[in-house]
N, C-alpha and C positions, 0 to 999 in steps of 0.2 A: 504493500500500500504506500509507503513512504517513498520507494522509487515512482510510481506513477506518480504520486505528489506532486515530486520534483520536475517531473517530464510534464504534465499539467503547466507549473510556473514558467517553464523554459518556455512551453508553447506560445506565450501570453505576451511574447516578446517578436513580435514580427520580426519575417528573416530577414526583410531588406534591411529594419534599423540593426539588426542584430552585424547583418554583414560590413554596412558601412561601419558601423562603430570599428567594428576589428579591422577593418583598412585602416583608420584614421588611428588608433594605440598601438598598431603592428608599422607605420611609416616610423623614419627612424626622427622627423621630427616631432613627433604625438609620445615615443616612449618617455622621455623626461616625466611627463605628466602623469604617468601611468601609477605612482607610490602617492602621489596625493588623491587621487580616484578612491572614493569609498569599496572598499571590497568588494561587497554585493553586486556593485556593478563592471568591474571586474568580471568578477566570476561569471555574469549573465552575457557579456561580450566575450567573454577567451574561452566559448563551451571546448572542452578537448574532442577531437575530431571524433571519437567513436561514438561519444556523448550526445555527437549533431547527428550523425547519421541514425542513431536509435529514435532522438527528437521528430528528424524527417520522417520516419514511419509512422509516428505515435499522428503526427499531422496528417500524412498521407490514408491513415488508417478511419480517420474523425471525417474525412471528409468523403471516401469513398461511404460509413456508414450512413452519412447525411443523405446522401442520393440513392443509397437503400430505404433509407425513411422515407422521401418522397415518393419512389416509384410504388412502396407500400401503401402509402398512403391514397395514393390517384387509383389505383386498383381497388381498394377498400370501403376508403372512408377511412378518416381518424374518429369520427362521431356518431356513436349509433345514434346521437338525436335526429339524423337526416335520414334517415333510412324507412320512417314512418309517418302517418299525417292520421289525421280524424275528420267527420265529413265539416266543422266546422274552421278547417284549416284550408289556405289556399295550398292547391297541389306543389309539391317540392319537386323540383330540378332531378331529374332520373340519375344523377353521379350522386352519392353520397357524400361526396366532398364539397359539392358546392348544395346539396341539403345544408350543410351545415353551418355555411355562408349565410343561406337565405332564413333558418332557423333563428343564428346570433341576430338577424335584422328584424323577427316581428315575435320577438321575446325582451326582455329586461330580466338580469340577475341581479338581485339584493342579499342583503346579510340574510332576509327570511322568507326566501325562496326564489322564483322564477317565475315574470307575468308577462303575459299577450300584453304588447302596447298599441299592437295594429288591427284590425278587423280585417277581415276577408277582402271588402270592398276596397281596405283602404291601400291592400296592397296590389299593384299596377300589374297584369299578367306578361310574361316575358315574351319578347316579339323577335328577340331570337331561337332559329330554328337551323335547319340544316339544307332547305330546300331551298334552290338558287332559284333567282329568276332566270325562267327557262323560255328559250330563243324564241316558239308561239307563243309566249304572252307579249315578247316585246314586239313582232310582229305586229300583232292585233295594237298593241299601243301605238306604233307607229304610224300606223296610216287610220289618222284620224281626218277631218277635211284639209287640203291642202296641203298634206303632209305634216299637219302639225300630230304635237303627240296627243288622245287621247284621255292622257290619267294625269292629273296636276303633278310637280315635283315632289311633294312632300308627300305624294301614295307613293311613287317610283322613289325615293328614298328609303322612305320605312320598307318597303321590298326587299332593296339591297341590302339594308342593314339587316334583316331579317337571315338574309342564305347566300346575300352574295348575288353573281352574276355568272350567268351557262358561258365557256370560254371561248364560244363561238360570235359572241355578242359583245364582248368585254369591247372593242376597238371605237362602238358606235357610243354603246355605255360612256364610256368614259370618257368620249367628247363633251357626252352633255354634264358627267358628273364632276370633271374638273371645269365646266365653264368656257368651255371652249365654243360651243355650241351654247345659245341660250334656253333655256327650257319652253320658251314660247315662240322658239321659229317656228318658221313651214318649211320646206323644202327648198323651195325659188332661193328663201334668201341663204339658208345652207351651204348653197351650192357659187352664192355669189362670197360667201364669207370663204370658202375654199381658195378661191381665185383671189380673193384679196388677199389670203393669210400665206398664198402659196408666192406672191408676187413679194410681199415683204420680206420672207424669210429669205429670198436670192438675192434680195437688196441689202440685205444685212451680212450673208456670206459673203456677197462681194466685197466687202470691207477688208476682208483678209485674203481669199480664194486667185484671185488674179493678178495681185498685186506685190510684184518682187518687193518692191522697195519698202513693204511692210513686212515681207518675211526677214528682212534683214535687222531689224527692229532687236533689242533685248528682251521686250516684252514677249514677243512674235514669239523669241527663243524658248523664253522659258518655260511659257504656257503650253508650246508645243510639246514640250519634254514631259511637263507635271501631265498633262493629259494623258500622251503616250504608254507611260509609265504605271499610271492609274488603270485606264481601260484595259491594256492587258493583261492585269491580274485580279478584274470582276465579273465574277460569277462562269468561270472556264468551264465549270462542268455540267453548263447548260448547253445542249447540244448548238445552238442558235448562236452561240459564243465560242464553241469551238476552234480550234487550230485547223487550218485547211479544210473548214466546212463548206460542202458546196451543195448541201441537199436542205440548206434552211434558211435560202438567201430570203433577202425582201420580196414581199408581195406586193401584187400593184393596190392600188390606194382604191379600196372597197370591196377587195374580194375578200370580204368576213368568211374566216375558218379554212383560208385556203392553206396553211401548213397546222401541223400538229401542234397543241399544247406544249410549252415548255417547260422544262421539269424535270426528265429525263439524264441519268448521269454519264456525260460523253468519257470515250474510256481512250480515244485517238489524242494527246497530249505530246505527238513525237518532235512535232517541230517548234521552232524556237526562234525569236527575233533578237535584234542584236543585242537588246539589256539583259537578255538572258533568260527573261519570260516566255511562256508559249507564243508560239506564233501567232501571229494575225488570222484574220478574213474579212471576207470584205462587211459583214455587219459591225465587226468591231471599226472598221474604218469611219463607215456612216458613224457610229458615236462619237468618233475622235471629233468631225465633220460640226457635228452637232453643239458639243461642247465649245470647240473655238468658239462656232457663232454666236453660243451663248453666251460668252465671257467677250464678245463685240456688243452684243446686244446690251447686258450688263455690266458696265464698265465698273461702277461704282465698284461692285463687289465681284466680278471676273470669277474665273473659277477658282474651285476651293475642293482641296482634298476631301471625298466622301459622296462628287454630286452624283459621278457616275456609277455607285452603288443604288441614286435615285434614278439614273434613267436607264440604267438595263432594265429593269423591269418594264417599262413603258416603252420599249422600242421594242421588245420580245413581243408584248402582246400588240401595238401598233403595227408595227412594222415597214412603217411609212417613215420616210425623215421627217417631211413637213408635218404631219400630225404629229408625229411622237417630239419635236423640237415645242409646239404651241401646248401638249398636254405639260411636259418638260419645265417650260414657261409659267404653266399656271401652279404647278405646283412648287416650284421656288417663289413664288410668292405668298407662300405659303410659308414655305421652310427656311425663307432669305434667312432671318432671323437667326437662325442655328448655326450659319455658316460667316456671321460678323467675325471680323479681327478682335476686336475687342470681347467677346466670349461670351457682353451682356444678355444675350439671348438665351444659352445657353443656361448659365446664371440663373437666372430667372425661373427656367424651367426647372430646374436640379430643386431651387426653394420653394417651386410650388408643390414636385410629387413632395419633400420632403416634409409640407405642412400638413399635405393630403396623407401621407402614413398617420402622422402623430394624432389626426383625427381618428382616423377609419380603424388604424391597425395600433392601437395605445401602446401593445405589451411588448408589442415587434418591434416597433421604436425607439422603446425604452432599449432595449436590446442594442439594436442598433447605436445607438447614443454611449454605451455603456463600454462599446466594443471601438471606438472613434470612427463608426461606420454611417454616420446620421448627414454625411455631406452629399451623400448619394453620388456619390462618384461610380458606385459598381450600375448603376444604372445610365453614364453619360451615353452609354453609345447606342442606345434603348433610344432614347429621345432624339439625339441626333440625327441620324436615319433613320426611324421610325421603324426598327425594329427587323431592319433586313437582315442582319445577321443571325437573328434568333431563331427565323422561323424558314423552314424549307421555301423552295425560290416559289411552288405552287402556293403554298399557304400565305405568302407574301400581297401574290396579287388579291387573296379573298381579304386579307386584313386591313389593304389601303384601301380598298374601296370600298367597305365600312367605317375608317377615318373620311374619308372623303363625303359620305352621305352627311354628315353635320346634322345625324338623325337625333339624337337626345343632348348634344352638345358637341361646339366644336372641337372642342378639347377632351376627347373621348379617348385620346391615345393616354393622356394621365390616368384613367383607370382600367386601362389595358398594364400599363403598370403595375400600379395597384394587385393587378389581379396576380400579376408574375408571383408577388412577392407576398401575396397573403399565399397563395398555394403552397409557398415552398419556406413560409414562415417556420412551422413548428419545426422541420426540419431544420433549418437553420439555425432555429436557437437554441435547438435542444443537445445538436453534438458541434457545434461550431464556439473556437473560443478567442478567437483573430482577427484583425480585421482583413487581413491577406486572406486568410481563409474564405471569409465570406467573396470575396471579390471574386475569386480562383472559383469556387460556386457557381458565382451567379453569371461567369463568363464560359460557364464548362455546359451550360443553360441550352449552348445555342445548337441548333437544330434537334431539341427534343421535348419544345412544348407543343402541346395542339391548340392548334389553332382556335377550333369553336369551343372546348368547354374555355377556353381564356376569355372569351366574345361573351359568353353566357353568364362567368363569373363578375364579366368588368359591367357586366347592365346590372347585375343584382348590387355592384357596390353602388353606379352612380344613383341607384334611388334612394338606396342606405344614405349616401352623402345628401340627396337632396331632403330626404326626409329630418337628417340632422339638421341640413340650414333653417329648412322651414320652421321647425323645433324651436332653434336659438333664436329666428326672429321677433 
């Protein structure tokens, strides 16, 4: 007991500070120093080598049980209170773990017992489901008189947000869901907005495309480099981003469903460009294409490591330059914010999920706080990109265009958040005791959450959050 004690306390000591320390009293100008150093800390910087490697297991070991705990947990339930209802109870969520979500939300615990604080009626029935909108309904929505759509935006929203969109349809969809299209054209002007958006976008490549005397530019230089650099190493193992792919070139502009869903893991990885990256083709080309023009178009803020993580996705399922450049467009006006020099965006966001824990999730926070993990830093890259690394490249496109419906709030990706981290709370605080650890966790995350019970979890918290504000007000 007294040896794991101590392997306990060692743990408690992150390795980075642990490592820098011992750089900094191991240089030969830090040893002077080393006899005025209180002991203790000493001993917790100079562990003798066999000491660390036993250390690294006892970590190695805490954190492999944690993601036993979770995948235990997602299979099970942690709480038989979700696994049952009464007929005066609104029906519970079919996963047992997010029973228990929606349990803790229309109950109250006191010193002397447990009470219903919501009635049936009062709690809002969940409008996520699993069935996309499928390509005959958008059909029938489509050709309403003149080509306008049929169903107001705010029934075609709650659709989406509901199952998503059939991946056959996603190209047209998501003209109109990032705003590209307005939700009350007809066709006529559709088709004149094409022509306009098509003639702009080669007004704006021209800027750099034709023009030696701006290739020779420093700027010219370097963006061409940070691009090249970038898009060769996003999303390779999507067959459509492939090294010498020539079976998933661009389609022409409206032939909805004319290549295969993306998603698929390309396994041809043989060739190679000069940086030493996979090779090229020609889709990756059009994105390099894309992005120059994009960082012409927006000068202010030009590109910025992370964008082409946001438009692979968008040119996979467009497939078109000029559509996939104007969806591209609309949704950096969206995300500008996240990619400022100055970080305040970012910022911002890090102090909103972290205010939204300390409400919604009290005991996880505290946790968090107690571990110097309450800055949400193991969550920057969550918000950042909105989540593309976490979740497989298919489950990507259902989850941004459910951020994109602006269905129950626009900020619906903080409690997609939320829902990451209450799933995988009890695990985390129950064998995690570092803040490295957690970090190494929540970054070990990525590609094995699912997608819809995450969607399903993050609506039952934001009524939980909304019923709190209305509460306080």
């Amino acid at each position: 007991d007294l040896r794991w004690s101590v392997l306990e306390k060692l743990s408690r000591v992150t390795r980075f500070y642990k490592d820098a320390s011992a750089q900094i009293l191991e240089h030969p100008l830090g040893r002077p120093f080393v006899p005025y150093l209180p002991p203790l800390l000493v001993s917790h910087v100079q562990v003798p080598r066999g000491a660390q490697e036993v250390c690294n297991d006892y970590e190695s070991a805490r954190l492999y049980l944690a993601r036993w705990a979770a995948a235990h947990m997602a299979r099970n339930g942690n709480d038989s209170r979700g696994s049952g209802s009464n007929g005066s109870d609104p029906p519970l969520p079919a996963s047992p773990a997010l029973g228990r979500v929606w349990h803790e939300w229309i109950t109250e615990h006191t010193e002397c017992g447990e009470f219903e604080v919501l009635t049936s009626a009062q709690v809002p029935p969940l409008v996520r489901s699993d069935r996309p909108l499928a390509a005959e309904q958008w059909v029938d929505i489509l050709h309403g008189p003149a080509g306008r759509l049929r169903e107001d935006a705010v029934t075609i929203r709650r659709a989406i947000f509901a199952g998503g969109v059939d991946h056959d349809i996603r190209p047209l969809v998501w003209l109109f869901l990032l705003g590209v299209y307005p939700w009350d054209s007809d066709e006529a002007q559709r088709r004149r907005l094409d022509a306009q958006l098509t003639e702009r976008y080669y007004d704006i490549k021209d800027q750099w495309l034709n023009r030696p005397v701006e290739h020779g530019t420093e700027e010219f230089k370097e963006q061409k480099s940070r691009i090249e650099k970038d898009v060769l190493r996003t999303d390779r193992n999507v067959p459509f981003f492939a090294p010498n792919d020539s079976t998933h070139g661009p389609r022409e502009p409206g032939s909805v469903g004319a290549s295969p869903p993306p998603g698929e893991t390309a396994s041809d990885t043989s060739a190679s460009s000069s940086t030493g990256l996979p090779g090229t083709n020609a889709n990756l080309e059009i994105m390099k294409d894309i992005l120059m023009t994009y960082h012409y178009h927006n000068r202010e803020l030009g590109y910025v490591q992370g964008m082409s993580d946001l438009l692979a996705p968008l040119f996979a399922v467009m497939q078109d330059e000029v559509q996939t450049f104007w969806c591209f467009e609309a949704f950096m006006a969206r995300m500008e914010p996240n990619f400022r020099r100055d970080q305040a965006g970012m910022h911002n966001q890090l102090q909103t999920l972290r205010d939204l824990t300390r409400l919604m999730l009290p005991n996880f926070y505290t946790f968090l706080a107690e571990h110097d993990a309450d800055n949400m830093f193991c969550c920057f890259r969550w918000l950042l990109i909105w989540f593309k690394r976490e979740f497989a490249f298919l489950d990507i496109l259902s989850l941004w265009e459910v951020l994109w419906c602006d269905y129950l709030t626009p900020h619906f990706h903080y409690f997609v958040a939320l829902a990451i981290l209450d799933e995988h709370a009890d695990a985390i605080s129950e064998n995690l005791v570092a803040c490295d650890e957690i970090l190494k966790y929540i970054n070990d995350l990525s590609g094995t959450i699912d997608v819809n019970s995450t969607l399903r979890r993050a609506e039952i918290l934001f009524h939980r959050f909304r019923r709190q504000i209305e509460f306080l007000d």
